[in-house]
C-alpha positions as CSV (number, residue, x, y, z in Angstrom):
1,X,35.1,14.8,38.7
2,X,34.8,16.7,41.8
3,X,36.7,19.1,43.2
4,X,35.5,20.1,47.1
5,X,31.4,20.1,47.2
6,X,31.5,21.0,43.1
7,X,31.0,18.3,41.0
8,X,32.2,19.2,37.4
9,X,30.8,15.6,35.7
10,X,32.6,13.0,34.2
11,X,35.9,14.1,32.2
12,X,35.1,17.8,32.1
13,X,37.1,20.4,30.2
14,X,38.3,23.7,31.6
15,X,39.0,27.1,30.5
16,X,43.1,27.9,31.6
17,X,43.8,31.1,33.4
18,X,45.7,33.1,31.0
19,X,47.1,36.4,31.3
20,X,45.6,39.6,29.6
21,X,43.1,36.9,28.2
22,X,41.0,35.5,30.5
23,X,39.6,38.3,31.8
24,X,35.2,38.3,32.7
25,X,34.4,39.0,29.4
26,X,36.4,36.2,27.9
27,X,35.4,33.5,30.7
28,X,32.1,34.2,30.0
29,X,32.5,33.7,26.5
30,X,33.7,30.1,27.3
31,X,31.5,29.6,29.6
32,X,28.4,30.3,26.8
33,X,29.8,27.2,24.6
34,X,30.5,25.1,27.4
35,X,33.5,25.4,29.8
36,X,32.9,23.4,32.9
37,X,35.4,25.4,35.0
38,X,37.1,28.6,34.4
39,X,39.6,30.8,36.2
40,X,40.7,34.3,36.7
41,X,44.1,35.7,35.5
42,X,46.8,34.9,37.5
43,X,46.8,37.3,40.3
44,X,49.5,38.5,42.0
45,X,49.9,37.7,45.7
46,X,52.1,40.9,46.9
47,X,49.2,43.0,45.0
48,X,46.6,41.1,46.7
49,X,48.1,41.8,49.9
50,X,48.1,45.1,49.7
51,X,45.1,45.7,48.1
52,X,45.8,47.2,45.0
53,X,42.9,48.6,42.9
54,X,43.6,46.5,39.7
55,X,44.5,43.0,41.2
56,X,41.4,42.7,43.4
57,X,39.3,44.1,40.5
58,X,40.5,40.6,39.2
59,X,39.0,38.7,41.4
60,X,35.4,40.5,40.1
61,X,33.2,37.9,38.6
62,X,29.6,37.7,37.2
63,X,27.1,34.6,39.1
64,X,26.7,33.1,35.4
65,X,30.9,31.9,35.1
66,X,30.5,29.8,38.0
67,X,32.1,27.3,39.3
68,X,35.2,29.6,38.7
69,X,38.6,29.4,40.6
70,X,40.8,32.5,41.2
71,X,44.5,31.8,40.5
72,X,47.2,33.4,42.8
73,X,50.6,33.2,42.4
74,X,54.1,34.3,44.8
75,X,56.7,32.8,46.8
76,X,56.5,34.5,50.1
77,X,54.1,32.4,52.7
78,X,52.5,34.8,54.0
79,X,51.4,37.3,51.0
80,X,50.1,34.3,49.8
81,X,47.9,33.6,52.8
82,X,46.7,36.9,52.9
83,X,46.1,36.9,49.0
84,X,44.1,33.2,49.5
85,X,42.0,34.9,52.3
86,X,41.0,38.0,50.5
87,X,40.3,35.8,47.1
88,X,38.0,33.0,49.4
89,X,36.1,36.6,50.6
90,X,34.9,37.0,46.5
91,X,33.4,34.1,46.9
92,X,34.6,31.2,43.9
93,X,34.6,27.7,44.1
94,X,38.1,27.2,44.4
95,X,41.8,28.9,45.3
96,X,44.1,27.8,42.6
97,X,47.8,28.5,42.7
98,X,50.2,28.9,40.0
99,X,53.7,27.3,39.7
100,X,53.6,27.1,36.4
101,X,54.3,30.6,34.8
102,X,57.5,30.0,32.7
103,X,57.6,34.0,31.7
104,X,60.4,35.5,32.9
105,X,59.4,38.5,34.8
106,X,57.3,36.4,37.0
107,X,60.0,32.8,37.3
108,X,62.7,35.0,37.7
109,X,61.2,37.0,40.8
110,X,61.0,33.4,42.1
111,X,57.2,32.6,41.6
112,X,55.1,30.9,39.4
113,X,57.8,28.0,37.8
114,X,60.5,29.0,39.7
115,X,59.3,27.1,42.7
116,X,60.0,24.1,40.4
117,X,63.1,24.9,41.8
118,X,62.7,24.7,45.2
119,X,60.0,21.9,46.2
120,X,60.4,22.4,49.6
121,X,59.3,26.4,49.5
122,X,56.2,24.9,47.1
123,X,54.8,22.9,49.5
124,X,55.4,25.1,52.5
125,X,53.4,27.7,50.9
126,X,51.0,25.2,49.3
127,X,50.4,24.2,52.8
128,X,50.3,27.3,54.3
129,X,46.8,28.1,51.7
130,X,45.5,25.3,52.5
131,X,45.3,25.7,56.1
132,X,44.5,29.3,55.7
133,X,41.1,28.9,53.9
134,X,38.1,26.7,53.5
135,X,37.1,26.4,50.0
136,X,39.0,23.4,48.1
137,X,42.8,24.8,46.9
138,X,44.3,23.2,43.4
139,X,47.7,24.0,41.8
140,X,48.7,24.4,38.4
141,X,52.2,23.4,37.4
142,X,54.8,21.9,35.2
143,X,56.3,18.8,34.7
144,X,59.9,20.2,36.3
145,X,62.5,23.1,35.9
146,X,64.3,21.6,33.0
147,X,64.5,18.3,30.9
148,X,66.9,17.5,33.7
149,X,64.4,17.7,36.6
150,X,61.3,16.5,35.4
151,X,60.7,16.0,39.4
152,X,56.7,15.8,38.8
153,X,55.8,12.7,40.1
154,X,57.1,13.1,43.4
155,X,56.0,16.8,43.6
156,X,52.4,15.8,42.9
157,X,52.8,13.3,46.2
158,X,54.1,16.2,48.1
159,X,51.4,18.3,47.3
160,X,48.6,15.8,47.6
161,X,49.8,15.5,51.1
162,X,49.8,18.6,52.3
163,X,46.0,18.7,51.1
164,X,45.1,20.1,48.0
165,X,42.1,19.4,46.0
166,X,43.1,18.7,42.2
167,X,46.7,19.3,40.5
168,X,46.5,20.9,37.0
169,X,50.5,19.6,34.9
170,X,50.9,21.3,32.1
171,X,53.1,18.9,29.7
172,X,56.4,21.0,29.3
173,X,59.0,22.0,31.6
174,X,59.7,25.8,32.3
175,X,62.9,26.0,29.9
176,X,60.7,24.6,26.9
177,X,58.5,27.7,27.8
178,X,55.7,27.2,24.7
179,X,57.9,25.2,22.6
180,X,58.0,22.1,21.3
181,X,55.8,19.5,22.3
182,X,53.6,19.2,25.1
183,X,55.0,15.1,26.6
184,X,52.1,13.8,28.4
185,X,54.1,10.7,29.3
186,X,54.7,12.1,32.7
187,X,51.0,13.4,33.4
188,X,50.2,9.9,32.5
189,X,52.5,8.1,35.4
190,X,51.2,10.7,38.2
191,X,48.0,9.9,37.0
192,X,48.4,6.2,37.4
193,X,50.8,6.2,40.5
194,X,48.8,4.4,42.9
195,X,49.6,6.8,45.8
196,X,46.9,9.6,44.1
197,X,43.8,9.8,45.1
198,X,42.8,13.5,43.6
199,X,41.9,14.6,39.9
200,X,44.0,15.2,37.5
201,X,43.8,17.6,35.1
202,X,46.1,17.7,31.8
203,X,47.4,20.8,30.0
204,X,49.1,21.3,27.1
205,X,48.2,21.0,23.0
206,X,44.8,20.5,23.7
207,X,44.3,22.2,20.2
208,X,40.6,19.9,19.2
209,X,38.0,17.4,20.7
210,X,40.1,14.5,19.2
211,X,43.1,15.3,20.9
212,X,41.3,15.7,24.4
213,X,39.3,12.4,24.0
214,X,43.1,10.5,23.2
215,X,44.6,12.5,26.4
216,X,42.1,10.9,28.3
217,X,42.0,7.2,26.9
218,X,46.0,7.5,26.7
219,X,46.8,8.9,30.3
220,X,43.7,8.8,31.6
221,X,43.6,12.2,33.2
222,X,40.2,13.4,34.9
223,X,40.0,16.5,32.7
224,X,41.8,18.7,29.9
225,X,42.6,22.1,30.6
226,X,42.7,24.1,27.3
227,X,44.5,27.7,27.1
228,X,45.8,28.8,24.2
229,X,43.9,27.0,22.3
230,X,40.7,28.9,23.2
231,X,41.5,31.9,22.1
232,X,39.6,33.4,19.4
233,X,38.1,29.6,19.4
234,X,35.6,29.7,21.9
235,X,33.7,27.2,20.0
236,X,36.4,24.5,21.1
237,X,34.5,23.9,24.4
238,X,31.3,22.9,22.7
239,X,33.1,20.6,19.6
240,X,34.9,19.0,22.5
241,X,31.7,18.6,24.9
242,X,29.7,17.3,21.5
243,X,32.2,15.0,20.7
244,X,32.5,13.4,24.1
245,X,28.9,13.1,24.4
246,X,27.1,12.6,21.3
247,X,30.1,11.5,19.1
248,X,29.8,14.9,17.0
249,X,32.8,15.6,14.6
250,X,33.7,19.4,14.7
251,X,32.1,21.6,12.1
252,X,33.0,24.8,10.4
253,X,32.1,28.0,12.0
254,X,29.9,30.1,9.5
255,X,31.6,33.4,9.3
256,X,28.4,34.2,10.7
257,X,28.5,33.0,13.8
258,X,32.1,34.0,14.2
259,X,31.1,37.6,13.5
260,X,28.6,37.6,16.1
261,X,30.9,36.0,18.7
262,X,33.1,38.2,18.4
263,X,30.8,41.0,19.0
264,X,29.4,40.1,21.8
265,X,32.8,39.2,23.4
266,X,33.6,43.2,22.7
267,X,30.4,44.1,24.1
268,X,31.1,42.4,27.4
269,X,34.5,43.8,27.8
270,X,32.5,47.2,27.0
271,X,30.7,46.7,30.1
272,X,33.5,46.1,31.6
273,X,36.1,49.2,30.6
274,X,35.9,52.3,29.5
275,X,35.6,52.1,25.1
276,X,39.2,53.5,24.4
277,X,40.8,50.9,26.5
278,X,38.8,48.1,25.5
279,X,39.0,48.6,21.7
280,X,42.7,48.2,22.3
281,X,42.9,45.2,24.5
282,X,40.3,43.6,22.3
283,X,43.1,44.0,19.0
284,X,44.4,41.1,20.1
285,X,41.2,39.0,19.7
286,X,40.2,39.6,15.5
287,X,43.7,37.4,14.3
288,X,41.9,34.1,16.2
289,X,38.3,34.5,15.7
290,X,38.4,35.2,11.7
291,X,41.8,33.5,11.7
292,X,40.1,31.1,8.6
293,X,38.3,34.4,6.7
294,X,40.1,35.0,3.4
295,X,41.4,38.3,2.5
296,X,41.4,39.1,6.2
297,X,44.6,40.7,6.6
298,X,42.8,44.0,4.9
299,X,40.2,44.1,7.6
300,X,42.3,43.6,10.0
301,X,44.3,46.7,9.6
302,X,41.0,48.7,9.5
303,X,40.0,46.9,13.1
304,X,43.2,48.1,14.5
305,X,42.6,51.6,13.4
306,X,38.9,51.7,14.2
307,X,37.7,54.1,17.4
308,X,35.0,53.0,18.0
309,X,32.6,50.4,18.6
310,X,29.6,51.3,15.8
311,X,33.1,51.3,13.4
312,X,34.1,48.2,14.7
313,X,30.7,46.5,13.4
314,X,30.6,48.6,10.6
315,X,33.9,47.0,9.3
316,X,32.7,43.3,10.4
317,X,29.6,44.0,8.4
318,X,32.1,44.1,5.2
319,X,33.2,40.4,5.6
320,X,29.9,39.6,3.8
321,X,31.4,40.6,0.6
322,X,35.1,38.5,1.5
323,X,34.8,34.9,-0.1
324,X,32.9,32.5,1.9
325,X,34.7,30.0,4.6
């Protein structure tokens, strides 16, 4: 699959930009097991626009997560050409832009899958990007508003002609939110419409290698695009990569190797933030990466607690004595 002049290989899988998740540290995390493409946070285009401190300090990557996209997301034309322009000058592979949010301070503000609601602001905007910067420009969105306007099919056309690169369809509508079941019956049919010509790339319950591989012989998407099922799972990017390749079944992780991933993971946000903050954003992390340890819950509380990074370890160092996995 290529997307612009970066060729990704044949059925790659992707990291999905994720809020207060994919951050450096985490991207390049993914990227050490085998993420073929990842992206920044969404990124707010009326913050880009005016250059506030913390949404350009988004856009801030290391050489080694390349190719990388940076993710933008509004409904007003012209922040958004201003937020694509400064996020082509940080130099990534590709401008991606999100109309897929569901969350309701950013859908009911009219952006990210509240534009699902009015296709003909999408594309204008969609088009505006496009003609505003050079490097390749993708969008990320949902099958439709609600089970009523499941309007994908003839949004993808709309958007293919207006010129972007690769269309990401996550497999719910914005009412479902996370619920339910990700249907990938539509993906499928904008996949096989014969009027597309550019990748696409399928979202949604990507949970193991198994269930990419059937995406792809079922709908026969160009890629998978795995979110939530990354965090504190890393690992899912090689199992799936194996698995294509080699015909490798997934394996347990040794406590181990979880241990260690985890660490380092905290070290890099460590170089990234000052230790208070990062010990608290990292909280979120321990439920997912020792989410099979026995007895955890009793650790856990002691992670949450902990200060400091030499505790942190200190505390990991006493899963030795937990059952093994």
């Amino acid at each position: 699959m290529i997307i612009g002049k970066t060729d990704l290989g044949n059925f790659p899988v992707l990291l999905a930009p994720l809020e207060d998740i994919t951050d450096s540290a985490f991207r390049r995390i993914c990227k050490s097991f085998g993420a073929d493409l990842v992206y920044t946070e969404f990124i707010s285009s009326e913050a880009l626009s005016r250059e506030v401190e913390k949404s350009m300090n988004k856009m801030l990557f290391a050489e080694e997560e390349r190719p990388l996209g940076i993710q933008i997301f509004g409904n007003d034309p012209e922040a958004m050409k201003k937020a694509a322009q400064l996020a082509e000058q940080s130099g990534p592979e590709l401008i991606d832009i999100n109309f897929g949010c569901p969350v309701r301070k950013i859908a009911m503000k009219g952006a990210g899958a509240a534009l699902l609601k009015d296709v003909p602001l999408m594309v204008r905007i969609t088009e505006e990007v496009v003609k505003a910067v050079k490097l390749p420009v993708t969008v990320k969105t949902r099958l439709g508003w609600d089970e009523n306007s499941k309007n994908i099919v003839d949004i993808a056309e709309r958007l293919q002609d207006v010129g972007i690169s690769a269309l990401t369809i996550h497999g719910r509508t914005r009412s479902q939110m996370y619920t339910g079941k990700a249907d990938w019956t539509l993906i499928g049919e904008v996949k096989n419409n014969q009027r597309m010509v550019i990748p696409i790339i399928g979202n949604g319950d990507v949970t193991g290698p198994e269930i990419a591989i059937k995406m792809h012989e079922d709908y026969g998407v160009d890629a998978v695009m795995i979110g939530r099922g990354a965090i504190g799972n890393p690992w899912i990017f090689r199992e799936t990569k194996d698995f294509i390749n080699k015909g490798i079944l997934p394996q347990q992780i040794s406590l181990e190797e979880r241990r260690d991933t985890c660490l380092k993971h905290l070290r890099l946000t460590l170089e990234q933030k000052q230790e208070r903050r990062a010990i608290m954003e990292f909280r979120k992390h321990y439920s997912g990466y020792f989410r099979a340890v026995p007895n955890f819950k009793q650790i856990k509380m002691k992670l949450l607690t902990a200060g400091t990074f030499t505790e942190i370890e200190d505390i990991l160092a006493n899963l030795d004595t937990n059952p093994p996995l």
